[in-house]
PDB file of N, H, CA, C and O in Angstrom:
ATOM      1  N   UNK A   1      34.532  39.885  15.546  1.00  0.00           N
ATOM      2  CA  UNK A   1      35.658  40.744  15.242  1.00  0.00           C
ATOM      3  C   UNK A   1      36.714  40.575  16.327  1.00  0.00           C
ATOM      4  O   UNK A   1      36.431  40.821  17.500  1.00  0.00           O
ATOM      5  N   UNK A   2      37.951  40.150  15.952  1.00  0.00           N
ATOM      6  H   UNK A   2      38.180  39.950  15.000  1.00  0.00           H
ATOM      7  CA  UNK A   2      38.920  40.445  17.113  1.00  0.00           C
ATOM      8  C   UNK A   2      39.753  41.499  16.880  1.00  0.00           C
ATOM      9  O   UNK A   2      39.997  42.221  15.913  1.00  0.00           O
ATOM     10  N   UNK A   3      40.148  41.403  18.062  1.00  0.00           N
ATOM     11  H   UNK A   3      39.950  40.816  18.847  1.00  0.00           H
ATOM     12  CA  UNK A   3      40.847  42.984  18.802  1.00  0.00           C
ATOM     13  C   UNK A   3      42.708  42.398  18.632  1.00  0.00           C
ATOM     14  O   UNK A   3      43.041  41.214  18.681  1.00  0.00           O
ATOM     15  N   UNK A   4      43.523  43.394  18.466  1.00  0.00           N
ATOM     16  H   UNK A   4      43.252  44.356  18.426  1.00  0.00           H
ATOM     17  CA  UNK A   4      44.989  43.138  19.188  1.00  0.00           C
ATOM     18  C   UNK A   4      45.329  43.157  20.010  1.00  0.00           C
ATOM     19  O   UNK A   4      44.896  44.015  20.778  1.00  0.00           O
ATOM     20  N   UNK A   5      46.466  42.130  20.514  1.00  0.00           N
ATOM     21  H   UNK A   5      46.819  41.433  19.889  1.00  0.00           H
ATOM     22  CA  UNK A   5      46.806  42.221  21.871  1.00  0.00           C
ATOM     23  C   UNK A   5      48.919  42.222  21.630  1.00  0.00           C
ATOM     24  O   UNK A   5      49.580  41.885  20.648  1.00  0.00           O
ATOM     25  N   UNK A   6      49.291  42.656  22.752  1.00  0.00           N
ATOM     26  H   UNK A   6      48.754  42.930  23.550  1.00  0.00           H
ATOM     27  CA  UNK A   6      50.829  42.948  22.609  1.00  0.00           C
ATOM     28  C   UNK A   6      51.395  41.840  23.480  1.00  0.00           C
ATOM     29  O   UNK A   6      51.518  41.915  24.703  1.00  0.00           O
ATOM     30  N   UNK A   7      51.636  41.085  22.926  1.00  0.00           N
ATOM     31  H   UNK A   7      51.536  41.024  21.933  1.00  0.00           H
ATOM     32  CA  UNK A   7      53.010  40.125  24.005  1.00  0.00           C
ATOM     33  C   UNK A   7      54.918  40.732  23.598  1.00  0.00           C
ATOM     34  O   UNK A   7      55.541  41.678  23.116  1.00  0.00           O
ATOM     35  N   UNK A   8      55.108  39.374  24.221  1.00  0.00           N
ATOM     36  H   UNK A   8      54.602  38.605  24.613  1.00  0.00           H
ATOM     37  CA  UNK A   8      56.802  39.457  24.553  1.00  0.00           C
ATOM     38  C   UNK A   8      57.182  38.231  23.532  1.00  0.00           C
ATOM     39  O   UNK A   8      57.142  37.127  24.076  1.00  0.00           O
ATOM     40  N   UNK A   9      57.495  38.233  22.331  1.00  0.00           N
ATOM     41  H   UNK A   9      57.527  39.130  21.889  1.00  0.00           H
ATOM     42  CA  UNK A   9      58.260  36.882  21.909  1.00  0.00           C
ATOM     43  C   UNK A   9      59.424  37.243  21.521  1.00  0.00           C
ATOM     44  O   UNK A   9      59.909  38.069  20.748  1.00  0.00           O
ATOM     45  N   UNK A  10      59.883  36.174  22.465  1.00  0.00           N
ATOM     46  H   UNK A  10      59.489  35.503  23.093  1.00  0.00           H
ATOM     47  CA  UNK A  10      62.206  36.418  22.411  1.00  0.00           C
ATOM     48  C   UNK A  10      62.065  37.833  22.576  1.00  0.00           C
ATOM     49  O   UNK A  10      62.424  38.441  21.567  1.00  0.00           O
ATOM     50  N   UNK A  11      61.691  38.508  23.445  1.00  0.00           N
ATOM     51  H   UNK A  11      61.400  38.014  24.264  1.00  0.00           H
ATOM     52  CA  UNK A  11      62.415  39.888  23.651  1.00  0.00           C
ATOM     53  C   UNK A  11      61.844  40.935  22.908  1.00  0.00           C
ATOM     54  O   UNK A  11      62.149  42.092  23.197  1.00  0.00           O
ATOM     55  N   UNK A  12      60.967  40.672  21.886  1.00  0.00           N
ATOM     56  H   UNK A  12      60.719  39.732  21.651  1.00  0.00           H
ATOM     57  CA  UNK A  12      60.495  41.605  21.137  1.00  0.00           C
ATOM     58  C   UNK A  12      59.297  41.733  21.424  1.00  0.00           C
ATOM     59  O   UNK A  12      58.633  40.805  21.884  1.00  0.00           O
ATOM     60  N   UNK A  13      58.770  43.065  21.165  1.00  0.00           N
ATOM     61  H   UNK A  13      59.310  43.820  20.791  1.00  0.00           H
ATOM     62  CA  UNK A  13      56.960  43.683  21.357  1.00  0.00           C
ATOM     63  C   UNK A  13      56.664  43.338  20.043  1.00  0.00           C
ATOM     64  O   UNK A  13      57.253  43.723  19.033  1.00  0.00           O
ATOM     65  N   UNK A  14      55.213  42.191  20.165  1.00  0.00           N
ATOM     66  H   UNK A  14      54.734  41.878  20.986  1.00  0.00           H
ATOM     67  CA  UNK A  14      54.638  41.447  19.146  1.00  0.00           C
ATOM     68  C   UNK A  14      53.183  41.563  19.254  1.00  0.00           C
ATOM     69  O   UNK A  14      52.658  41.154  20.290  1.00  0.00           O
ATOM     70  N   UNK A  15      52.538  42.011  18.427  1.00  0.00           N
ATOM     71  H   UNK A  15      52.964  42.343  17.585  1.00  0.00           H
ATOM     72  CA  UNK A  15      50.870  42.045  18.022  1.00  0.00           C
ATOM     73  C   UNK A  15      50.367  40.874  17.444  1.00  0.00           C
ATOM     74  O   UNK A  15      50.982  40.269  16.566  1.00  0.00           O
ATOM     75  N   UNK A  16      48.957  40.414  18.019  1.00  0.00           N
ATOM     76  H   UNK A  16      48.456  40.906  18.731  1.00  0.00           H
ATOM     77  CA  UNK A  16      48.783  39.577  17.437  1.00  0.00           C
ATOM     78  C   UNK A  16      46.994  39.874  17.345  1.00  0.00           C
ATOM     79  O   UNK A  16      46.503  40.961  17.650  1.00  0.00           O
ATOM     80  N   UNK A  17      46.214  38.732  16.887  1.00  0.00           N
ATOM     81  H   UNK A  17      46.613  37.849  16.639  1.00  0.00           H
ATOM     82  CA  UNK A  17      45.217  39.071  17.309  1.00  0.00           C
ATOM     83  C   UNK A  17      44.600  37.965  18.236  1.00  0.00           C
ATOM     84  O   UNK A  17      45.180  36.890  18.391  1.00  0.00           O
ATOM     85  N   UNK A  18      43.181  38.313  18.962  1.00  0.00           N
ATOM     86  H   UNK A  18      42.710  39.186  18.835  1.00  0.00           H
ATOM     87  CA  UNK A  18      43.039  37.962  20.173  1.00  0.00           C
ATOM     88  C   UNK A  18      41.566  37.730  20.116  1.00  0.00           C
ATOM     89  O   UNK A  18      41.026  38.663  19.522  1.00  0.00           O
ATOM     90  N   UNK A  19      40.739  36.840  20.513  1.00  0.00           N
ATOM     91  H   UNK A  19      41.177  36.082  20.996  1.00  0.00           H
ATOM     92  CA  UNK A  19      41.432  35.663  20.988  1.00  0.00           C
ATOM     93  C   UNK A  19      42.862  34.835  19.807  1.00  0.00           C
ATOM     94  O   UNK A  19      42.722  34.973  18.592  1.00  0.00           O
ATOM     95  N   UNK A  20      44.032  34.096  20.322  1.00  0.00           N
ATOM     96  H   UNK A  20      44.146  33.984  21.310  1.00  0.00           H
ATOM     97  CA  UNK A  20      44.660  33.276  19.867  1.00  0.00           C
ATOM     98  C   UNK A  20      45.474  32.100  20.222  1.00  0.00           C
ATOM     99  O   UNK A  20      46.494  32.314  20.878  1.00  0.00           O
ATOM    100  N   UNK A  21      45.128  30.677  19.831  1.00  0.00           N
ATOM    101  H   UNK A  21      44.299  30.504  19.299  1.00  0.00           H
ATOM    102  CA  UNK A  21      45.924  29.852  20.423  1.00  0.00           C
ATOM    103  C   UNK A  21      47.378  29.418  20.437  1.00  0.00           C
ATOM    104  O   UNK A  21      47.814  29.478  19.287  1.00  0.00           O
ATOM    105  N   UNK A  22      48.107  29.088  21.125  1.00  0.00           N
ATOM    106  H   UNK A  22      47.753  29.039  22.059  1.00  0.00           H
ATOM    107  CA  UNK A  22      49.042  29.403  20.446  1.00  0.00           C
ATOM    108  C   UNK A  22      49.885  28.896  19.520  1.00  0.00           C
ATOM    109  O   UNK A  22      50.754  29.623  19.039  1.00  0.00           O
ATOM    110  N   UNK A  23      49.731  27.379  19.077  1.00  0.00           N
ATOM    111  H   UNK A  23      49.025  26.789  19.467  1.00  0.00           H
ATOM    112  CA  UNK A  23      49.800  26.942  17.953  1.00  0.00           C
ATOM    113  C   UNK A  23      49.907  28.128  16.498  1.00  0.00           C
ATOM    114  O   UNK A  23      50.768  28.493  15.696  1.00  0.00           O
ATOM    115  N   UNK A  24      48.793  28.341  16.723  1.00  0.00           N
ATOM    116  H   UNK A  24      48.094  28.045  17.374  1.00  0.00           H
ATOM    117  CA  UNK A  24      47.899  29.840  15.722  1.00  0.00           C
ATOM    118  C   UNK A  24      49.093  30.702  15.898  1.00  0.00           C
ATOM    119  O   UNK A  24      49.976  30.712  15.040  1.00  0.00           O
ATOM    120  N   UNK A  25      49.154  31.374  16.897  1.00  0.00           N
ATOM    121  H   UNK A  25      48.437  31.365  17.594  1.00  0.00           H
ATOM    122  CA  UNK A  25      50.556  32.150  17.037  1.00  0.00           C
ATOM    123  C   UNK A  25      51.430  31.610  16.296  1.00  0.00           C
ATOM    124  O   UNK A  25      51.418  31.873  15.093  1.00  0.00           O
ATOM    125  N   UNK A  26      52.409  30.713  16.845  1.00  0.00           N
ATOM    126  H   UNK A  26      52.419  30.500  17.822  1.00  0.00           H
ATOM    127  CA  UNK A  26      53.372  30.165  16.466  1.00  0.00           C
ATOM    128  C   UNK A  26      53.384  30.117  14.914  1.00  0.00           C
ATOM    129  O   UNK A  26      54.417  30.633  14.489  1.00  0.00           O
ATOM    130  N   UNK A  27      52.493  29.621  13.848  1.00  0.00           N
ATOM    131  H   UNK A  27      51.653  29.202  14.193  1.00  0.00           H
ATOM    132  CA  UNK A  27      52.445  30.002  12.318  1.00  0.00           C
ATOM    133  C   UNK A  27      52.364  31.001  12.064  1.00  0.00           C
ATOM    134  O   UNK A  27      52.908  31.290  10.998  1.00  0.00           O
ATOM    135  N   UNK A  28      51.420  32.557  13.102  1.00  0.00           N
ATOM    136  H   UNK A  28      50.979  32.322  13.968  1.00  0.00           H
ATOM    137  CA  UNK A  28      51.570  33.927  12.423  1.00  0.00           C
ATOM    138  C   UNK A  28      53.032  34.102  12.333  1.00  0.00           C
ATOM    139  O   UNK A  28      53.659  34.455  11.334  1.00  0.00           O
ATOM    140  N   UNK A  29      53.432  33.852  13.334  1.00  0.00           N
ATOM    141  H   UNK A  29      52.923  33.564  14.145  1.00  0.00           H
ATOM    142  CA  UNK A  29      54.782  34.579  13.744  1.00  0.00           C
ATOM    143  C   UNK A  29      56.132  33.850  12.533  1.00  0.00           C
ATOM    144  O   UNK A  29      57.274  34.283  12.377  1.00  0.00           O
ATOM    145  N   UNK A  30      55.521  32.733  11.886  1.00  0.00           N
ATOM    146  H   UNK A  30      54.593  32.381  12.013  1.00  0.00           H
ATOM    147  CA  UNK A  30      56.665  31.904  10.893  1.00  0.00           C
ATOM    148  C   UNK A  30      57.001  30.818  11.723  1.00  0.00           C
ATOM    149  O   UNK A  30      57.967  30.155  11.346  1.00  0.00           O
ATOM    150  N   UNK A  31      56.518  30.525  12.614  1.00  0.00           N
ATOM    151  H   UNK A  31      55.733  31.063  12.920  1.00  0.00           H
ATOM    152  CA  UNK A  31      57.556  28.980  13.199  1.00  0.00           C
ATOM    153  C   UNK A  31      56.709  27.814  13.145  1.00  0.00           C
ATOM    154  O   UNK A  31      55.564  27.664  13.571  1.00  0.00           O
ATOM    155  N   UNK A  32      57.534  26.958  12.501  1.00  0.00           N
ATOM    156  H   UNK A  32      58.464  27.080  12.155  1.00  0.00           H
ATOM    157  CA  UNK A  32      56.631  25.590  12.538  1.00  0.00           C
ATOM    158  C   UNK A  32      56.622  24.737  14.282  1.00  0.00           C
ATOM    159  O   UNK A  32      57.381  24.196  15.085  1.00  0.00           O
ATOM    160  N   UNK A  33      55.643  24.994  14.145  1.00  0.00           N
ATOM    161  H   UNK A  33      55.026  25.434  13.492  1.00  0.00           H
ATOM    162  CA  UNK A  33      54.873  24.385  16.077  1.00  0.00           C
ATOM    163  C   UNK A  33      55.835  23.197  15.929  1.00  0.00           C
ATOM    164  O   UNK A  33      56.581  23.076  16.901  1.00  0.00           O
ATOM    165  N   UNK A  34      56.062  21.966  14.606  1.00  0.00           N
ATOM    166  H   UNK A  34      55.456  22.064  13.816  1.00  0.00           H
ATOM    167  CA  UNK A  34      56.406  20.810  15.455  1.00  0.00           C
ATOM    168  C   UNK A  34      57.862  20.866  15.347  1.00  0.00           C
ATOM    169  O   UNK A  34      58.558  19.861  15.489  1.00  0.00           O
ATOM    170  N   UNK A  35      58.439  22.290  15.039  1.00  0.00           N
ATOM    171  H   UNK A  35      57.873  23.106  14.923  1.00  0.00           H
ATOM    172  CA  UNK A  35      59.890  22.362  15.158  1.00  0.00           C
ATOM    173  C   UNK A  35      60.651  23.048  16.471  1.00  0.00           C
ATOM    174  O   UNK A  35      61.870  23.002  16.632  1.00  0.00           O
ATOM    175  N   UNK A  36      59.438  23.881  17.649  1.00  0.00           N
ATOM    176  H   UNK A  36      58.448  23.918  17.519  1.00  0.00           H
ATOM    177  CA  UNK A  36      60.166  24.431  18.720  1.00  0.00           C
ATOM    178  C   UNK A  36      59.725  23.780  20.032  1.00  0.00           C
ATOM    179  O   UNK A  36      58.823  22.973  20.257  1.00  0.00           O
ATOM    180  N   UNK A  37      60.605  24.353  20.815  1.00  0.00           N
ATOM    181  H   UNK A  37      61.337  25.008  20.632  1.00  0.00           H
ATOM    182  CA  UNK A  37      59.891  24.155  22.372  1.00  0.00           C
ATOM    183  C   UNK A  37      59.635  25.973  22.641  1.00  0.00           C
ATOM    184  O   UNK A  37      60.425  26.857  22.311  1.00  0.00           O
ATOM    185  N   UNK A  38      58.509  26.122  23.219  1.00  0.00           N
ATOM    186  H   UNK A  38      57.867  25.404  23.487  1.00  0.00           H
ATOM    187  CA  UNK A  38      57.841  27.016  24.220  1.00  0.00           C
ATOM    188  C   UNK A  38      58.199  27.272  25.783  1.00  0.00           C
ATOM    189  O   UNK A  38      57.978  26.497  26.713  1.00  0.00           O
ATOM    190  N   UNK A  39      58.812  28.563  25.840  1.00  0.00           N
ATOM    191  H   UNK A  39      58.992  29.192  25.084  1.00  0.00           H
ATOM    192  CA  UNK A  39      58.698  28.699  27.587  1.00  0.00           C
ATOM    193  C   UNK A  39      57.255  30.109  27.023  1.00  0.00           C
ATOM    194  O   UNK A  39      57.098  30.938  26.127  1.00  0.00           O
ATOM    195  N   UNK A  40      56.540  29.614  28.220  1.00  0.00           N
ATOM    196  H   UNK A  40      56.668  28.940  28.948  1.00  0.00           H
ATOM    197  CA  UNK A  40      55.675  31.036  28.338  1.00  0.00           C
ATOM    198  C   UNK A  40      55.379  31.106  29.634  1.00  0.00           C
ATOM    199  O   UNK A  40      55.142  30.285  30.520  1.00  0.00           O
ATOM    200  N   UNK A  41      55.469  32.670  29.524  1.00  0.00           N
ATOM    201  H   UNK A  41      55.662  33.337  28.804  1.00  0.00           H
ATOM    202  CA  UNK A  41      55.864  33.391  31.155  1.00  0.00           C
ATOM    203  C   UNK A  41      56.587  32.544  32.137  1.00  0.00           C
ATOM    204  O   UNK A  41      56.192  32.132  33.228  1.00  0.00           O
ATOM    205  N   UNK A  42      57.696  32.371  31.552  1.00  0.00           N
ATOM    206  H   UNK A  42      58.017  32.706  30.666  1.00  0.00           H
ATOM    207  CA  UNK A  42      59.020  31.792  32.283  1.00  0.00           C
ATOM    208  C   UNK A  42      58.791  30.313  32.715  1.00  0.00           C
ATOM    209  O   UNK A  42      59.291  29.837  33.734  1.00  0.00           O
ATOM    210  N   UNK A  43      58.098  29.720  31.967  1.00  0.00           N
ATOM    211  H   UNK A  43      57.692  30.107  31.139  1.00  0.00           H
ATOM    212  CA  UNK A  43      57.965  28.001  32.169  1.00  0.00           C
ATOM    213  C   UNK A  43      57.966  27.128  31.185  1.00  0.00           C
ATOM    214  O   UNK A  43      57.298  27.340  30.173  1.00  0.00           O
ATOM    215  N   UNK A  44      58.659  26.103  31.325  1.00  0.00           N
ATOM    216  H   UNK A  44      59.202  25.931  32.147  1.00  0.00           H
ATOM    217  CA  UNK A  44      59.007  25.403  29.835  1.00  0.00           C
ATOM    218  C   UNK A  44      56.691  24.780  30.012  1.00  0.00           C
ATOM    219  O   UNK A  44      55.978  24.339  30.913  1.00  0.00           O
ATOM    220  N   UNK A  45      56.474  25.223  28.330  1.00  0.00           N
ATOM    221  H   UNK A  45      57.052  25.582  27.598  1.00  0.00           H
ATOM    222  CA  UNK A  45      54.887  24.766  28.293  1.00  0.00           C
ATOM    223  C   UNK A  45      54.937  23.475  27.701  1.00  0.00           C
ATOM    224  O   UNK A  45      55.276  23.479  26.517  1.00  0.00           O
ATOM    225  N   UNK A  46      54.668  22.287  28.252  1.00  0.00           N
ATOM    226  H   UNK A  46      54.392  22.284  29.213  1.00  0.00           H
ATOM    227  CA  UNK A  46      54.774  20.938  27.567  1.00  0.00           C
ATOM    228  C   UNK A  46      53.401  21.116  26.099  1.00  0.00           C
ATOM    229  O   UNK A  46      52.228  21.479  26.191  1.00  0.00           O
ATOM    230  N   UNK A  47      54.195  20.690  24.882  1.00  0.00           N
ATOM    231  H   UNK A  47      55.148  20.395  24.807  1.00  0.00           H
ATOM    232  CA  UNK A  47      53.347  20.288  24.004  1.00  0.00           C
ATOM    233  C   UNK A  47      51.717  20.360  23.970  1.00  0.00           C
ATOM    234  O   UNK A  47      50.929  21.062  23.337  1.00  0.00           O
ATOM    235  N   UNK A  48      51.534  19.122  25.119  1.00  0.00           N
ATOM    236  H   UNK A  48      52.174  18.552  25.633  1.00  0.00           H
ATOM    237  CA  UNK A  48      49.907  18.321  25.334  1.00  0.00           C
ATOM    238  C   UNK A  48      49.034  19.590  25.831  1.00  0.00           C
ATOM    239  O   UNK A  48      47.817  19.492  25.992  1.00  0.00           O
ATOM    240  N   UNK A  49      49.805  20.884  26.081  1.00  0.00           N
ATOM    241  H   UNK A  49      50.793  20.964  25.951  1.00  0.00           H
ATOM    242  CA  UNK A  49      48.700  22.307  26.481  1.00  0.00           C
ATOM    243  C   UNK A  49      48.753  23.135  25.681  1.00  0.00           C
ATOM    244  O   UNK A  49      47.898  24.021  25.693  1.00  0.00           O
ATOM    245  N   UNK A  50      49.583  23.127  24.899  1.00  0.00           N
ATOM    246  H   UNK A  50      50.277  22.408  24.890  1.00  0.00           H
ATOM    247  CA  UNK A  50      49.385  24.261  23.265  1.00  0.00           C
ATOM    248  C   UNK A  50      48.491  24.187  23.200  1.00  0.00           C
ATOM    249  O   UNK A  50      48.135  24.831  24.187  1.00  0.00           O
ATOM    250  N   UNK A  51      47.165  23.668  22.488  1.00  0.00           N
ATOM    251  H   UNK A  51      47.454  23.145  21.687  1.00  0.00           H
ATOM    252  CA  UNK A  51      46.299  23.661  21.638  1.00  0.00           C
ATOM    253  C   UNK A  51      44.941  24.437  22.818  1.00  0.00           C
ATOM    254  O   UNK A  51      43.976  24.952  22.253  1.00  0.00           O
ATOM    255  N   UNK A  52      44.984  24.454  24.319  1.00  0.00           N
ATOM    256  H   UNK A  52      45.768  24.036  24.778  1.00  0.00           H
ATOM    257  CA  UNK A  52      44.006  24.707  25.185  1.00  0.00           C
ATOM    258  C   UNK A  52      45.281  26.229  25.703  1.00  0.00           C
ATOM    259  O   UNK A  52      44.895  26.687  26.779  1.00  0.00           O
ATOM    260  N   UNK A  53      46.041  26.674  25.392  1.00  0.00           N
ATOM    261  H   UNK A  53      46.354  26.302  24.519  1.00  0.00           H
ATOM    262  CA  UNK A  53      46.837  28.211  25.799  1.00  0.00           C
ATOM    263  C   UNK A  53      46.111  29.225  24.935  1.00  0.00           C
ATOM    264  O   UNK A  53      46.691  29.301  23.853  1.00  0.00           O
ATOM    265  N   UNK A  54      45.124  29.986  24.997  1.00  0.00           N
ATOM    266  H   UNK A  54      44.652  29.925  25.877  1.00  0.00           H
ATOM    267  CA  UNK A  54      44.968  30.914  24.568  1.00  0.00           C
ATOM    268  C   UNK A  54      45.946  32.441  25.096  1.00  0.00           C
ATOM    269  O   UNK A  54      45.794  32.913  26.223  1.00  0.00           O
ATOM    270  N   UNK A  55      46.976  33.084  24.008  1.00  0.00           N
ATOM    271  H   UNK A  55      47.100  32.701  23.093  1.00  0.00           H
ATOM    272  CA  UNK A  55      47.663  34.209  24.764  1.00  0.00           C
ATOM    273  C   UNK A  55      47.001  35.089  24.899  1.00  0.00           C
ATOM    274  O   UNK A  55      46.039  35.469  24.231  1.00  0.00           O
ATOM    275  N   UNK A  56      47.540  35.555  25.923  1.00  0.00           N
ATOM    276  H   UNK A  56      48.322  35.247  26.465  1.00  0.00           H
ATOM    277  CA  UNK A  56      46.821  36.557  27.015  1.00  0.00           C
ATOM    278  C   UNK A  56      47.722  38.123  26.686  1.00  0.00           C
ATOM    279  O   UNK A  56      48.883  38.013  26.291  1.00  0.00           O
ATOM    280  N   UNK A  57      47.241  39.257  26.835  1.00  0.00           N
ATOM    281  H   UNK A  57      46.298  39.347  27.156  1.00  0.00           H
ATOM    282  CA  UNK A  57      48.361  40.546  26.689  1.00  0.00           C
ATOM    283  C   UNK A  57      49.175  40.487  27.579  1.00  0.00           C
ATOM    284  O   UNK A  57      48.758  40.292  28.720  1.00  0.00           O
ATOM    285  N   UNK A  58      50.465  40.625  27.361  1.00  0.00           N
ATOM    286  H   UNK A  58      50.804  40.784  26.434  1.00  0.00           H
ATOM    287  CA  UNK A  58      51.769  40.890  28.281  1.00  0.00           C
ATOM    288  C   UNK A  58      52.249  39.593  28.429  1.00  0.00           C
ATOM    289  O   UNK A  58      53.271  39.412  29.091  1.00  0.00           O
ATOM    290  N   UNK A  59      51.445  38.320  27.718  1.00  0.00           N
ATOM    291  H   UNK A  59      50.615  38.467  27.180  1.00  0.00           H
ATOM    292  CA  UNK A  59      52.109  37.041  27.716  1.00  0.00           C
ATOM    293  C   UNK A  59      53.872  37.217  27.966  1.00  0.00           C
ATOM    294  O   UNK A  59      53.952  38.401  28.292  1.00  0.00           O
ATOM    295  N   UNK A  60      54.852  36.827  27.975  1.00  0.00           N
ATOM    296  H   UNK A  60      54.787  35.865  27.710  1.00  0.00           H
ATOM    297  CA  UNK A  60      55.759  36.553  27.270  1.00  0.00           C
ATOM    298  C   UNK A  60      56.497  34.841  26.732  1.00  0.00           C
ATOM    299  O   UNK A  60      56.903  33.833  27.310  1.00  0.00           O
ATOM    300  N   UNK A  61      56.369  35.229  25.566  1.00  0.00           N
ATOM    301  H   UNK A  61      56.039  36.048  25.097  1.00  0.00           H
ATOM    302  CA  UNK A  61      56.651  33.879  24.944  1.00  0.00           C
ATOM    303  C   UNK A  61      58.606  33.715  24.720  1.00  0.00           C
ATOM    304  O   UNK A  61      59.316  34.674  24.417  1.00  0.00           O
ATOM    305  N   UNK A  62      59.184  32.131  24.986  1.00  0.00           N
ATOM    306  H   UNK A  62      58.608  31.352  25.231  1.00  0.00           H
ATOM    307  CA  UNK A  62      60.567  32.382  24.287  1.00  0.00           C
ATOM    308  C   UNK A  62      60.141  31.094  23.643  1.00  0.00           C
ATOM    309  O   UNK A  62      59.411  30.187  24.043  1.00  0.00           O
ATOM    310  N   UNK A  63      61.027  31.337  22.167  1.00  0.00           N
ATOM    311  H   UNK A  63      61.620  32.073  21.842  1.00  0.00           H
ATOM    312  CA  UNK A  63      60.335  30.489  21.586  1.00  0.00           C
ATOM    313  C   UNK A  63      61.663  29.851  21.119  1.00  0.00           C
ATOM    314  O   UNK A  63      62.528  30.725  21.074  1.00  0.00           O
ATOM    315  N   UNK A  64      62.122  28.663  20.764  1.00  0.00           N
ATOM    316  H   UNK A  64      61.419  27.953  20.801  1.00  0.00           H
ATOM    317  CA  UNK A  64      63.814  28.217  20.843  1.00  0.00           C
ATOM    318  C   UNK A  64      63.389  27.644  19.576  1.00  0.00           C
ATOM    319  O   UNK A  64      62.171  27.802  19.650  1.00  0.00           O
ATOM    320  N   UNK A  65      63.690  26.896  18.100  1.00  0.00           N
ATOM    321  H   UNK A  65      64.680  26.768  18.039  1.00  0.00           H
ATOM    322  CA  UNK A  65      63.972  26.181  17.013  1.00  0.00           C
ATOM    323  C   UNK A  65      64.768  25.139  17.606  1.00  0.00           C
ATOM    324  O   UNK A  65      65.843  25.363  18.162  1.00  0.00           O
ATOM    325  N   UNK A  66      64.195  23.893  17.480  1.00  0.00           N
ATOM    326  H   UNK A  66      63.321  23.711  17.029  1.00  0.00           H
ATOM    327  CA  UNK A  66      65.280  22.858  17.480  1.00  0.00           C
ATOM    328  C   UNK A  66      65.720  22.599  16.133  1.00  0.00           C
ATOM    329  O   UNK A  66      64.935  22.370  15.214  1.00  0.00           O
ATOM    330  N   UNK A  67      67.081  22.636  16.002  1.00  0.00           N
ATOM    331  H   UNK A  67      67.719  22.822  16.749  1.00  0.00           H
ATOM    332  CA  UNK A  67      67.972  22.033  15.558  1.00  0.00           C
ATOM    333  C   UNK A  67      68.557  20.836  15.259  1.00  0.00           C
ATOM    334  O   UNK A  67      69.088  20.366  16.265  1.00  0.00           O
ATOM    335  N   UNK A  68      68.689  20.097  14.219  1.00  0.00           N
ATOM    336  H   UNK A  68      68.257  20.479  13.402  1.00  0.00           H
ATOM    337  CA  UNK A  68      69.301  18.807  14.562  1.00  0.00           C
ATOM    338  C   UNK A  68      70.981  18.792  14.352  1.00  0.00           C
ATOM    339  O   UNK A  68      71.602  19.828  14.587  1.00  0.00           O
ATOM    340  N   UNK A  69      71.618  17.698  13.945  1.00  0.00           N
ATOM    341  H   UNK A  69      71.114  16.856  13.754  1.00  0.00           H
ATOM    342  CA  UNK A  69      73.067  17.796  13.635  1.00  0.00           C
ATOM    343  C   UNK A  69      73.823  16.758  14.712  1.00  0.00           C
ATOM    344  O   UNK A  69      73.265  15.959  15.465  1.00  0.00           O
ATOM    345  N   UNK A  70      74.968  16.957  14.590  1.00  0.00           N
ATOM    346  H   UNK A  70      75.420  17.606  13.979  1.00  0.00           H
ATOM    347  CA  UNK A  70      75.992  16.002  15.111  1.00  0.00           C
ATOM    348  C   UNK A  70      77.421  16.522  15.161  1.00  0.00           C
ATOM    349  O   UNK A  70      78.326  15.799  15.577  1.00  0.00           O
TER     350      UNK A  70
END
């Protein structure tokens, strides 16, 4: 059985459940993983450690959409 936990994504108080990786996150929340970059707790998180980040309570995530265009 998991429990909830409260982070920070973009500024907002977000529930999730816990344990969660954050890939996993990233689809509860609606965002396609291979469309953003990740800062968590104020550090850009390279890609190759998503899948081993389990969030923690009080995480805070910013989560940016790349964009393409010209």
């Amino acid at each position: 059985m998991s429990e909830q936990i409260t982070l920070q994504v973009n500024g907002e108080t977000r529930s999730c459940a816990s344990p969660s990786l954050l890939p996993d996150l990233l689809q509860q929340l609606g965002f396609n993983p291979r469309l953003v970059a990740v800062e968590y707790n104020g550090e850009i998180l390279h890609r190759q450690f998503w899948s081993q980040t389990i969030v923690q309570p009080g995480d805070r995530l910013e989560v940016v959409t790349i964009v393409g265009g010209g």
